[in-house]
C-alpha positions in Angstrom: -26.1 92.3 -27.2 -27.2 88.8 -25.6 -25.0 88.3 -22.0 -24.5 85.3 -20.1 -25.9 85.3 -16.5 -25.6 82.0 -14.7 -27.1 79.7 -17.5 -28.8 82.3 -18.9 -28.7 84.7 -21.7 -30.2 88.5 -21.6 -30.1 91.5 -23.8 -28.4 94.3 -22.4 -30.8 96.5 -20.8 -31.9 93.2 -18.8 -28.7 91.7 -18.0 -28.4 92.6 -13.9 -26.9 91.3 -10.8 -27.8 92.0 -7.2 -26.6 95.0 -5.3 -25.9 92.9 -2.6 -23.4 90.7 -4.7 -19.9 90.8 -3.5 -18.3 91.5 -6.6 -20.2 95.0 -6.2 -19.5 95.7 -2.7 -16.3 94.5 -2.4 -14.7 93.8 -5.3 -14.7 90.2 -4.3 -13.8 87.9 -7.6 -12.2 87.1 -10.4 -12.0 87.9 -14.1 -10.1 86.9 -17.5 -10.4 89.2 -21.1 -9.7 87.1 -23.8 -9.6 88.1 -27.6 -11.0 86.1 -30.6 -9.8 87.0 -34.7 -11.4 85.5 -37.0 -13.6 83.1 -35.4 -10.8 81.9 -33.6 -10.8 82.4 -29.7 -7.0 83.0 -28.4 -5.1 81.1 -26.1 -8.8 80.0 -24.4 -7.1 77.1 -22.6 -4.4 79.8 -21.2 -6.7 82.0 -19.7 -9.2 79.5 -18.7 -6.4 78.1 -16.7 -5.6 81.4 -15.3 -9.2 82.3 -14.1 -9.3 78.8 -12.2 -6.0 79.5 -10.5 -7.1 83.1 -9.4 -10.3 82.0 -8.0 -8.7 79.1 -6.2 -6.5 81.7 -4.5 -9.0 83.5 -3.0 -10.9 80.1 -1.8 -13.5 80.7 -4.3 -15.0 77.6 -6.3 -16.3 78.6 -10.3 -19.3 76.5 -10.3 -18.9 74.9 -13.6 -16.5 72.7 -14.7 -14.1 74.1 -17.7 -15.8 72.4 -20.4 -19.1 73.9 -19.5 -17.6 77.2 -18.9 -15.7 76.5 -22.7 -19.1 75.9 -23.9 -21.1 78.5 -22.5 -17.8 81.7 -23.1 -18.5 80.2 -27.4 -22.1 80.2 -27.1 -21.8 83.7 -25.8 -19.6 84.9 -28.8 -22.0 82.6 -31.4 -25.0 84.6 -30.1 -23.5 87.9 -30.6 -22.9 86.8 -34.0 -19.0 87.9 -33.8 -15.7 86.6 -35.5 -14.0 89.8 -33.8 -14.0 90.9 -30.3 -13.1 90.8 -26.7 -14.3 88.6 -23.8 -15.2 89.5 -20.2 -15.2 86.6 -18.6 -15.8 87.2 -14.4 -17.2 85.3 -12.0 -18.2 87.0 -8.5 -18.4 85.6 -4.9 -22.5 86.5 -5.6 -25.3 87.7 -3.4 -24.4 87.6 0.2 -25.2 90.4 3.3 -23.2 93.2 3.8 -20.3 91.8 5.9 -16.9 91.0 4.6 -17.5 86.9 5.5 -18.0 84.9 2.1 -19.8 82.3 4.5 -23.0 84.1 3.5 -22.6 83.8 -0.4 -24.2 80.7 -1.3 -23.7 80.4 -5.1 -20.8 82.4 -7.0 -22.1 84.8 -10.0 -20.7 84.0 -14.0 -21.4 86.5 -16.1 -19.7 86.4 -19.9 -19.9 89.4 -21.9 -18.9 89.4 -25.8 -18.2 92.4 -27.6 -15.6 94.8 -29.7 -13.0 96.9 -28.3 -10.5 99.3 -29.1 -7.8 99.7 -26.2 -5.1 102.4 -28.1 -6.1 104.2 -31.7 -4.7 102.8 -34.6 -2.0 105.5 -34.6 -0.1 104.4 -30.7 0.7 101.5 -32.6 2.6 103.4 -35.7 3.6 106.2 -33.3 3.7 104.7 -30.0 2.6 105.3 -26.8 4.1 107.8 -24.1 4.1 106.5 -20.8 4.5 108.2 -17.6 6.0 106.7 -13.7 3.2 106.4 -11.5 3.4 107.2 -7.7 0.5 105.1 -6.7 2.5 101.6 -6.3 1.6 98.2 -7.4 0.2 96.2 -4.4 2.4 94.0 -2.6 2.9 90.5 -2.5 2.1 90.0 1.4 -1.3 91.9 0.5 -2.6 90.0 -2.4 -0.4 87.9 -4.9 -0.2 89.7 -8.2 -1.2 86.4 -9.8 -4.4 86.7 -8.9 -6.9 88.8 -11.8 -9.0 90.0 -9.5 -11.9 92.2 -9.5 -10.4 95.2 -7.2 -8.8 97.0 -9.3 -8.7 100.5 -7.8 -4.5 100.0 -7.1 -4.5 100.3 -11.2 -7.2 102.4 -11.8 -5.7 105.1 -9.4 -2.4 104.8 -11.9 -4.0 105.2 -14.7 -5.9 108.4 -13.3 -2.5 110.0 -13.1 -1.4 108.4 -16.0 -4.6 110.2 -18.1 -3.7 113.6 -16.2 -0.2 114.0 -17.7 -1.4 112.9 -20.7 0.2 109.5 -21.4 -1.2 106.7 -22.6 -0.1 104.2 -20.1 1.2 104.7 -16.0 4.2 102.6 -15.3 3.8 101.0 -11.5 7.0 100.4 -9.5 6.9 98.0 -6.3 7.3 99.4 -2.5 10.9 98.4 -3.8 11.2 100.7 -6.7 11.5 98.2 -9.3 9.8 98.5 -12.2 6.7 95.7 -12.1 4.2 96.6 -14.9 2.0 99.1 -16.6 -1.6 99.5 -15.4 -3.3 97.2 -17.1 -0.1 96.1 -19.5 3.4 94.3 -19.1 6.4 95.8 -19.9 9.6 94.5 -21.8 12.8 96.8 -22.8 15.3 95.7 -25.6 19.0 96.4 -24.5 21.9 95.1 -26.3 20.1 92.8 -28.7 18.3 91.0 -25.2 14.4 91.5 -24.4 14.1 92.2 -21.1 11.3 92.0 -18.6 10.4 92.0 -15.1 10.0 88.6 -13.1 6.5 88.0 -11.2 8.5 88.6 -8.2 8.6 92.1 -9.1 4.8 92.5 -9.2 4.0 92.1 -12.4 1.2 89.8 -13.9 1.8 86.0 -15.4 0.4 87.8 -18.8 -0.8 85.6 -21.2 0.2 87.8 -24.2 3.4 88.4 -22.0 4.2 84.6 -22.4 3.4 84.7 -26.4 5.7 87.8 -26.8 8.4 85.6 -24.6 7.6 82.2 -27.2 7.8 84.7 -30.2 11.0 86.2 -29.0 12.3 82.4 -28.7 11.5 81.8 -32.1 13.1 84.6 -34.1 16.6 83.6 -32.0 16.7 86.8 -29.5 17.6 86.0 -25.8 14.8 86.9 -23.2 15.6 88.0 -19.3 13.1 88.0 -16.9 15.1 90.2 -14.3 15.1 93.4 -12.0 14.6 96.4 -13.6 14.3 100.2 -13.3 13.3 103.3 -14.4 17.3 103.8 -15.5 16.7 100.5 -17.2 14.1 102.2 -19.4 15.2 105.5 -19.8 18.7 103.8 -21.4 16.8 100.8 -23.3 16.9 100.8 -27.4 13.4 100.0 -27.5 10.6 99.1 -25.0 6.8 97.8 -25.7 3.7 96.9 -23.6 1.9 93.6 -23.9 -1.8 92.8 -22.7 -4.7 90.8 -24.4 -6.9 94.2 -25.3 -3.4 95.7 -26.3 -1.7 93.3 -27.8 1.8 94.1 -28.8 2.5 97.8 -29.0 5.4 100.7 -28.7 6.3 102.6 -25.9 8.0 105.4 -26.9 8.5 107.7 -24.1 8.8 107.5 -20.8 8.9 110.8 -18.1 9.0 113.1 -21.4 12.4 111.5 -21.9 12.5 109.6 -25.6 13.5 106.1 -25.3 16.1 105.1 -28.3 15.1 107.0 -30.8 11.6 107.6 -29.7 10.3 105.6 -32.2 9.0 102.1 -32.5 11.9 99.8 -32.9 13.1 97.1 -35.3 12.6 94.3 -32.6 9.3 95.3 -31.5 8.1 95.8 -34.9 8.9 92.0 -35.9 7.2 90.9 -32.7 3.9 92.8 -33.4 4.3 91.1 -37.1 4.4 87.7 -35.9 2.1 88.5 -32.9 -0.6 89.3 -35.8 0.2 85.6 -37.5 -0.2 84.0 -34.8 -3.6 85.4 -33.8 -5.1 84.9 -37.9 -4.1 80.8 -37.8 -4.3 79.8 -33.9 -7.3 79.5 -31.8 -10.4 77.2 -30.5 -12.9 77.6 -33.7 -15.6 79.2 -32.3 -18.3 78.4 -35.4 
């Protein structure tokens, strides 16, 4: 496996960053995952986007301009010699001292790492998955803007801890509010009444770039979409409900608390969306060879 390091490209057991980087100490930076089929890279532009936005958030400058970035995230994949796989794209606030102040980190860290992955076994996505509520919540909006991707993720990893104890496949994260915001590392939608529901960014939940497609898929097959409120009664009563992420994809939630939702099995609606999903990632992309 060849990684990219600031300019550079090392094998594996070589590829290192300081201990006294920032992204280490503190969790202090930003980061996309971005899926290629085929030896097509998905929705780059939207997630290149994305990783700009988050870092300007937190006052952080990337220290290459997109096209380099562009260039260097497809060399990356052409040197791994992939058509399939995920992307880690991150860039860190880099080597500073050990206080908090980002004053004393100089030059920001990229580092792009290419490989396969396999979020949920081939059989969540026949069966689907069974979620549980978590009681760690997801992080306010006066904290830190859910927007941003960042590297501290121990609000989400906490969930999915208890999520992995009860044995689910997913944690489902309310707000300080109760609302329903998002799964621990996926979004949520709920079809009710023929409508695809979903909760707004307001609720907590992540601008998610296979959120969006889902949403433009939905547009295109002619069923209404609501990005509104929601709850746990919201779930437990829906006809179907799915998750969307880019290492997920599209997939069925089944369950929710132990308590089946619908029928407890993946629905008609979801099913057509995961079809189309699957077009859509064999004939769009950036052409990575």
């Amino acid at each position: 496996m060849q990684i990219y390091i600031d300019g550079d490209f090392y094998p594996e057991s070589e590829a290192k960053v300081s201990v006294f980087d920032h992204g280490l100490l503190y969790g202090d930076g930003v980061f996309e995952g971005i899926r290629f089929y085929k030896g097509r890279v998905f929705r780059l532009e939207e997630h290149i986007s994305r990783l700009y936005k988050s870092a300007s958030a937190i006052h952080l400058k990337i220290p290459l301009e997109r096209k380099t970035l562009t260039a260097a995230l497809l060399e990356t994949i052409r040197r791994n010699e992939l058509r399939d796989g995920y992307i880690r794209l991150v860039v860190t606030r880099g080597k500073g001292n050990l206080g908090l102040s980002p004053e004393h980190c100089p030059k920001p860290t990229v580092i792009i790492i290419a490989a396969k992955i396999t979020l949920y076994p081939e059989e969540s996505y026949q069966k689907g998955l069974k979620v549980v509520t978590c009681a760690t919540r997801r992080i306010a909006h006066g904290a830190l803007s859910p927007m941003v991707k960042s590297l501290n993720y121990l609000n989400n990893i906490m969930a999915k801890i208890e999520a992995t104890h009860a044995g689910a496949g997913e944690g489902l994260m309310l707000n300080e509010q109760g609302l329903v915001s998002e799964c621990t590392g996926d979004n949520i939608f709920i079809v009710s009444e023929g409508i695809i529901r979903t909760p707004p960014i307001s609720s907590g939940a992540l601008a998610g770039v296979t959120r969006a497609v889902a949403i433009q898929i939905a547009d295109e097959l002619g069923i209404e979409v609501s990005e509104s409120e929601m709850t746990r009664y919201d779930i437990y009563t829906a006809e179907e409900c799915f998750l969307t992420g880019t290492a997920a994809e599209i997939i069925p939630a089944v369950e929710l608390d132990r308590r089946p939702i619908g029928d407890g099995k993946p629905g008609p609606v979801t099913r057509r969306l995961m079809e189309r999903f699957h077009e859509l990632t064999e004939s769009e992309g950036t052409t990575i060879f």
